[in-house]
C-alpha positions in Angstrom: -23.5 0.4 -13.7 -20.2 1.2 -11.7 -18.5 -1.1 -9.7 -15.7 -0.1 -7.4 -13.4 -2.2 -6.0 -11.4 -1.8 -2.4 -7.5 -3.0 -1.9 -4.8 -2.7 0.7 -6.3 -4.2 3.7 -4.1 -6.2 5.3 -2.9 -7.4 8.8 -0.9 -4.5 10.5 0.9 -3.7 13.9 -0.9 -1.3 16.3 1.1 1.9 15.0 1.6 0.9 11.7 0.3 2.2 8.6 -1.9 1.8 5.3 -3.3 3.0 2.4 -6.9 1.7 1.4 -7.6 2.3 -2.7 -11.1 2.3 -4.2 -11.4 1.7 -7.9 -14.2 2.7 -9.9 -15.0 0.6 -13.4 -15.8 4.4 -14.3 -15.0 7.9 -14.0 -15.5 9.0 -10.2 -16.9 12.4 -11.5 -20.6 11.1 -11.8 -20.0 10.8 -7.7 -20.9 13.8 -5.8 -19.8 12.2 -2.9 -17.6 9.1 -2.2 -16.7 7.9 1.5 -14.8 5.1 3.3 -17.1 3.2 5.5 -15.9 0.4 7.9 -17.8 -2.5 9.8 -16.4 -4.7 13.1 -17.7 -7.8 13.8 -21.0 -7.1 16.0 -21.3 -3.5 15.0 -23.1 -1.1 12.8 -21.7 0.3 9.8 -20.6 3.4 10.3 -18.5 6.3 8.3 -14.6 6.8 8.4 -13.9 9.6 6.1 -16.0 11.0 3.0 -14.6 13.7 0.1 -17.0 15.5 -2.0 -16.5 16.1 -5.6 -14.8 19.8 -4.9 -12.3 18.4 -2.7 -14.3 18.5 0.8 -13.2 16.4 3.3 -15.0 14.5 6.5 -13.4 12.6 9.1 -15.0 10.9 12.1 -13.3 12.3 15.2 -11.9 8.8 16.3 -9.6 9.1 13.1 -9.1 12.9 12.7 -5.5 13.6 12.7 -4.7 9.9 11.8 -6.5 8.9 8.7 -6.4 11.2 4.9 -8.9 10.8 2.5 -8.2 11.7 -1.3 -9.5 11.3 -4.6 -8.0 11.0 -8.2 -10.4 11.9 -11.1 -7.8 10.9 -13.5 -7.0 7.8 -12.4 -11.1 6.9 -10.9 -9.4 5.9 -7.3 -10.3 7.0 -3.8 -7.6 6.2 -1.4 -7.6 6.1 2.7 -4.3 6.7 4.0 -4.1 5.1 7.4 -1.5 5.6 10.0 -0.9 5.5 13.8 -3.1 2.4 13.4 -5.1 1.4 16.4 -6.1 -2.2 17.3 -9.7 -0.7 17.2 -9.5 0.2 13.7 -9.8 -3.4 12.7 -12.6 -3.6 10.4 -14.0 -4.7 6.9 -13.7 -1.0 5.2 -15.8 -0.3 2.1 -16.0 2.2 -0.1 -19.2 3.8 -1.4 -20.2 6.8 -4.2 -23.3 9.1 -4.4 -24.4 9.7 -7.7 -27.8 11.6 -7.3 -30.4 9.1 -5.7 -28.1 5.8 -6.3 -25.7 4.5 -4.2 -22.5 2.5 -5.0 -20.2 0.0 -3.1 -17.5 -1.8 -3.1 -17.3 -5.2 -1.6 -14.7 -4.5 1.3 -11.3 -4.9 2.3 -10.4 -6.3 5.8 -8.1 -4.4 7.9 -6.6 -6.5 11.1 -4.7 -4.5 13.6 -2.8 -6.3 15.9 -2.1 -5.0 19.6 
């Protein structure tokens, strides 16, 4: 059993920036596939940025241009960098991993933009 764990949320002038980490109790290789998911109050769950385990990026197109998403095998961290921040980005983000069938995630990490 992995368990990841999101941190850097945080309360954040429209502009501004962030970087989101996602730490895995294990090695992040076993994930084929790890994305940043976010949730606003009153909405559906839905995906930010994803990286495959070759390096393959994703990016929904309300954050292309503003958001980066990396891994680090070594260290078992998947990190968001955030910037240009829009109020509309507030949102609990979670992070998630694929491995085969099975599905991980984290428990979130609130990020407040204010306007």
């Amino acid at each position: 059993q992995v368990q990841l764990v999101e941190s850097g949320g945080d309360l954040v002038q429209a502009g501004g920036s962030l970087r989101l980490s996602c730490l895995a109790s294990g090695s992040i290789l076993r994930f084929s596939a790890m994305g940043w998911y976010r949730q606003a109050p009153g909405k559906q769950r839905e995906l930010v940025a994803s990286v495959d385990r070759d390096g393959s990026t994703n990016y929904a197109d309300s954050v292309k241009g503003r958001f980066d998403i990396s891994r680090d095998n070594a260290k078992n961290t998947m990190y968001l960098q955030m910037n240009s921040l829009k109020p509309e980005d507030t949102a609990a983000y979670y992070c998630n991993g694929k491995d085969g069938l099975l599905l991980y995630w984290g428990q979130g990490t609130q990020v407040t933009v204010s306007s």
